[in-house]
C-alpha positions in Angstrom: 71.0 97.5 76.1 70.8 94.5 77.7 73.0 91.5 77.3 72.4 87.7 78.6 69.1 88.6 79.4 68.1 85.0 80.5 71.6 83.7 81.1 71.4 80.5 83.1 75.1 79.4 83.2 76.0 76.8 85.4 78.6 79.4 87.1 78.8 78.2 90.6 78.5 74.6 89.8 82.0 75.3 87.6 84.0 77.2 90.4 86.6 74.5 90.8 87.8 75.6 86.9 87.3 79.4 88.4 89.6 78.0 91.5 92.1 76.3 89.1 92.3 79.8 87.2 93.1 82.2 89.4 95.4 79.8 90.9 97.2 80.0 88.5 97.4 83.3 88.0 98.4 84.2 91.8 100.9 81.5 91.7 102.4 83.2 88.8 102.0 86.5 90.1 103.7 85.3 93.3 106.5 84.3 91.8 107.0 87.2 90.2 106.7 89.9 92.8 109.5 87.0 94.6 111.8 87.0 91.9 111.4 90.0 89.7 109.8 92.4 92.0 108.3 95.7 91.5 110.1 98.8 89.7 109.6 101.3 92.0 109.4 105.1 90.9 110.8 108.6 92.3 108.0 108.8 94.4 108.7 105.6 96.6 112.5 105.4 96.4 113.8 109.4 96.1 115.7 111.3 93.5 115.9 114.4 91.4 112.8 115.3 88.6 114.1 117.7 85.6 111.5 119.6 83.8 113.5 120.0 80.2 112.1 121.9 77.3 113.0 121.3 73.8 112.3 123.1 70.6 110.9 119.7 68.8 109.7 117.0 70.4 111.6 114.2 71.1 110.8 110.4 71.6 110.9 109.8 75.6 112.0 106.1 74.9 114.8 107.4 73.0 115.9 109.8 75.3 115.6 107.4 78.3 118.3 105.3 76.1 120.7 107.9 76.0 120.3 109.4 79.4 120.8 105.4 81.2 124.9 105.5 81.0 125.5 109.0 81.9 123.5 108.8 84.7 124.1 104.7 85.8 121.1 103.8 85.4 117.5 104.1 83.2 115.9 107.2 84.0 112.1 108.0 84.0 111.4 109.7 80.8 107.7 110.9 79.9 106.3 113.4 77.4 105.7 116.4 79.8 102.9 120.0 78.6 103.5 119.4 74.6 107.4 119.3 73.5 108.8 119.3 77.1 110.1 116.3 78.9 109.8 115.2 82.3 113.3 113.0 83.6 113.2 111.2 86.9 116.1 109.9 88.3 117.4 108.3 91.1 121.3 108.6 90.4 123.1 109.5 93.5 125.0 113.4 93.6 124.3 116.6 93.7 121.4 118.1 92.2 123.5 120.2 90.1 125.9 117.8 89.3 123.1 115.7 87.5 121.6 118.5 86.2 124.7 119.2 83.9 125.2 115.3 83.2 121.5 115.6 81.9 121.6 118.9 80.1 124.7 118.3 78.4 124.3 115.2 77.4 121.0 116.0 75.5 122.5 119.3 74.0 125.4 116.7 72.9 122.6 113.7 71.0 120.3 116.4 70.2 121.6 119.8 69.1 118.2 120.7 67.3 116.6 120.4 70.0 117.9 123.5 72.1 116.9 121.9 75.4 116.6 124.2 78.2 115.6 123.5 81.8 112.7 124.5 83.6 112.1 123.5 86.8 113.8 120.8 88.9 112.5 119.1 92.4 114.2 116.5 94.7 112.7 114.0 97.0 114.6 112.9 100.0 114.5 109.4 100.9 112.3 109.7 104.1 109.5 111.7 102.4 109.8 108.7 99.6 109.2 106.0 102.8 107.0 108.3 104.3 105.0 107.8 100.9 105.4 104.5 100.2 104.0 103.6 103.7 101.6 105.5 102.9 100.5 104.1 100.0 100.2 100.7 101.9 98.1 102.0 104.6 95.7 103.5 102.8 95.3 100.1 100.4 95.3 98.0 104.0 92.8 100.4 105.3 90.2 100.5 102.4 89.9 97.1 102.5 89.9 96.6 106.2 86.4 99.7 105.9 85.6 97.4 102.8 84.8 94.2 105.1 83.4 96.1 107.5 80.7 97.6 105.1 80.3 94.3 103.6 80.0 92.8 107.5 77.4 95.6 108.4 75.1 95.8 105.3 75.1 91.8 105.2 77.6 89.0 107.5 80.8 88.1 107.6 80.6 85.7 104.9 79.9 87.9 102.4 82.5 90.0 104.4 85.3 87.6 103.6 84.1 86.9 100.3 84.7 90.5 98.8 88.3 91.4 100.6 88.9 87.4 99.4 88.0 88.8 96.1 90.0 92.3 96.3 93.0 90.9 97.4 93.3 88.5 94.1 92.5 91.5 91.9 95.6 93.5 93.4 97.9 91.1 93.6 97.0 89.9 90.1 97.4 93.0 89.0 100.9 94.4 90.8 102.0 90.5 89.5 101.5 91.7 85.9 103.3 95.4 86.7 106.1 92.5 88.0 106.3 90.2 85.1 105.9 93.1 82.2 108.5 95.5 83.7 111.2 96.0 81.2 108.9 94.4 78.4 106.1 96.6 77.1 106.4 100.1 75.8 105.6 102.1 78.4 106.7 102.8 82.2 105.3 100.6 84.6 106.8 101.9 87.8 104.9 102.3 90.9 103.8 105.7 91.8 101.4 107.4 93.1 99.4 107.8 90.2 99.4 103.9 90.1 98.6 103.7 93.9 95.7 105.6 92.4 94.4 103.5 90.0 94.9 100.5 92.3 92.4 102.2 94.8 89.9 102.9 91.7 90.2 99.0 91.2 88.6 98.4 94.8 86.0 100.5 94.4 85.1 99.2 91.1 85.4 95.4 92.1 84.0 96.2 95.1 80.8 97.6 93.2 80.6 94.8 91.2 80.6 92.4 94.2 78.2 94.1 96.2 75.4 94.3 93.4 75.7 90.7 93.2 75.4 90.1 96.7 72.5 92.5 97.4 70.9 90.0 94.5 72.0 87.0 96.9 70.5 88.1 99.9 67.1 89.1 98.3 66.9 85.8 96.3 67.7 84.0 99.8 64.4 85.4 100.9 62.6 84.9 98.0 63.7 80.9 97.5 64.0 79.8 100.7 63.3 75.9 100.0 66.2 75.7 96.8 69.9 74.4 97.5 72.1 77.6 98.7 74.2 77.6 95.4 71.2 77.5 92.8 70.2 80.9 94.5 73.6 82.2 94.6 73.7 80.5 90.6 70.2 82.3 89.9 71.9 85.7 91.3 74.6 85.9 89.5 72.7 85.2 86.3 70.2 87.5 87.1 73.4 90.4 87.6 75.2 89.1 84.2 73.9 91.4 81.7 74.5 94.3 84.1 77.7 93.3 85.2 78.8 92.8 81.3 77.5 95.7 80.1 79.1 97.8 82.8 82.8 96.1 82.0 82.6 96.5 78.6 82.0 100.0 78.6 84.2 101.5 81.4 86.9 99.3 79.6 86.1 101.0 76.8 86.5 104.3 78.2 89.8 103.3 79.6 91.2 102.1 76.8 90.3 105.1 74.7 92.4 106.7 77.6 95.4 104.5 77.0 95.7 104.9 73.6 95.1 108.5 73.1 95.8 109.2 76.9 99.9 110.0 76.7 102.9 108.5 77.9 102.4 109.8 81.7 98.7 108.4 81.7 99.8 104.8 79.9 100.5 103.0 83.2 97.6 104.2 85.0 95.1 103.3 82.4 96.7 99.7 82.1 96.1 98.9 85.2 92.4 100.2 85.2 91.9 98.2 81.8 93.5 95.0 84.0 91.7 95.8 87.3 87.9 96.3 85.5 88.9 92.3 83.3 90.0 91.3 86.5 87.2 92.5 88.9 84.5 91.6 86.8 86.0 87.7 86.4 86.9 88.0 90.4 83.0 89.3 91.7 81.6 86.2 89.7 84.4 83.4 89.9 85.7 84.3 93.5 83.6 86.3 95.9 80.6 84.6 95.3 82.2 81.1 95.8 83.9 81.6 98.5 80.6 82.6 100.0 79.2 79.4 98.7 82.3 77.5 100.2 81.0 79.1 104.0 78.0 78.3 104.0 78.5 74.6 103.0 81.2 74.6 106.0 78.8 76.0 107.6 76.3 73.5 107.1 78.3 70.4 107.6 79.4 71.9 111.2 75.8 71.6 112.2 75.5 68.4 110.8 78.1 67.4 112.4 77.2 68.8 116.3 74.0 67.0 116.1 
């Protein structure tokens, strides 16, 4: 199946609307991670996790509602192996002390349910920074191996071009965790299982970018005598139909995933279903410009030393 199979779009010749778009966009996600922040969950800040098993199955968004004045605050809730439930919170006390504030308050709203516990865990607030710093070095270092790849297979323009690229997809993305906290249906916390999905979002954007680049460099050789951005134009043209068809069906996938995927597996699927919209608009409207924007710098330097 192949889509735009002779696409010649004027793409790089219209960057400045792909500029004026994602400007917008990281301006708003800015603002947001400023002003609203992130919701951090257990994992990053510390608390207690209750494993509770219940004879009928009861709504997590419900039970998150009940739990948040007992405990002095909104609880993690998610649907946990069938009819169980799995409660995070970070409520200050003793483990057994919010254990009994938990259990008796659901035995209390929901008599039917004969909720018993089965497990509990705690984690203490240094293993929570210990993760959480963690989590940051590992997305500071993939991109840091990223432009390196990028700088050994082809140059440091193309180098700066994809991390350029990269960083707009994952700020874009933690801005909409910012702005929708509190708003959609489902948990948008920052775990590990989102760190997760934020690393599968480099390595898909990434893959996008570099097939379009490897297109760049052998169209470079092959045109040698046209204008730097009709090649880089001709490239990404050339790339469309792949790129397209790719998106469309890993988004597919993924959103197969968060429909059908559960309340524990919602989050991480919306951010893949962001991160695949938002890498495949970044590796056409963003890395390749900015590689485009380089070169003619780097042009009008040596026009300008002679």
């Amino acid at each position: 199946m192949r889509w735009f199979e002779d696409a010649n779009y004027p793409l790089v010749s219209s960057r400045k609307i792909g500029y004026a778009i994602s400007g917008v966009l990281l301006t708003v996600a800015i603002l947001s991670l400023t002003f609203r922040g992130l919701e951090l969950g257990i994992d990053f800040l510390g608390g207690m996790e209750f494993i509770v098993q219940t004879e009928e199955r009861l709504s997590s968004v419900e039970v998150r509602g009940t739990l948040a004045e007992p405990l002095g605050g909104e609880p993690e809730v998610r649907s946990f192996d069938g009819d169980a439930l799995l409660i995070r919170t970070v409520a200050e006390g003793e483990i057994s002390d919010i254990q009994q504030i938990i259990m008796g308050t659901l035995a209390e709203v929901y008599p039917n349910a004969n909720p018993t516990l089965e497990g509990t865990d705690v984690v203490g607030p240094r293993f929570a920074a210990d993760l959480q710093r963690g989590a940051i070095y590992s997305i500071l270092g993939a991109l840091l191996v990223i432009f390196l790849y990028i700088l050994i297979r082809f140059e440091w323009r193309f180098g700066v071009g994809s991390v350029a690229a990269l960083f707009h997809d994952v700020i874009i993305v933690l801005g909409l965790f910012s702005l929708l906290q509190g708003i959609v249906p489902f948990s948008v916390q920052i775990d590990q299982a989102i760190i997760a999905a934020f690393l599968t979002i480099v390595g898909y954007s990434l893959n996008d970018t570099v097939v379009v680049f490897d297109r760049i460099r052998e169209f470079a050789n092959l045109f040698k005598t046209d204008p730097y951005e009709d090649v880089v134009n001709r490239s990404i043209n050339a790339t469309l139909s792949r790129t397209v068809v790719t998106s469309v069906t890993t988004l597919l996938v993924v959103t197969i995933l968060f429909i059908f995927g559960g309340e524990v597996l919602r989050g991480f699927s919306f951010a893949l279903m962001c991160g695949v919209v938002i890498g495949t608009y970044s590796s056409v409207f963003v890395a390749s410009p900015v590689v485009v924007e380089l070169n003619l710098r780097r042009i009008r330097a040596q026009q300008g030393a002679r």
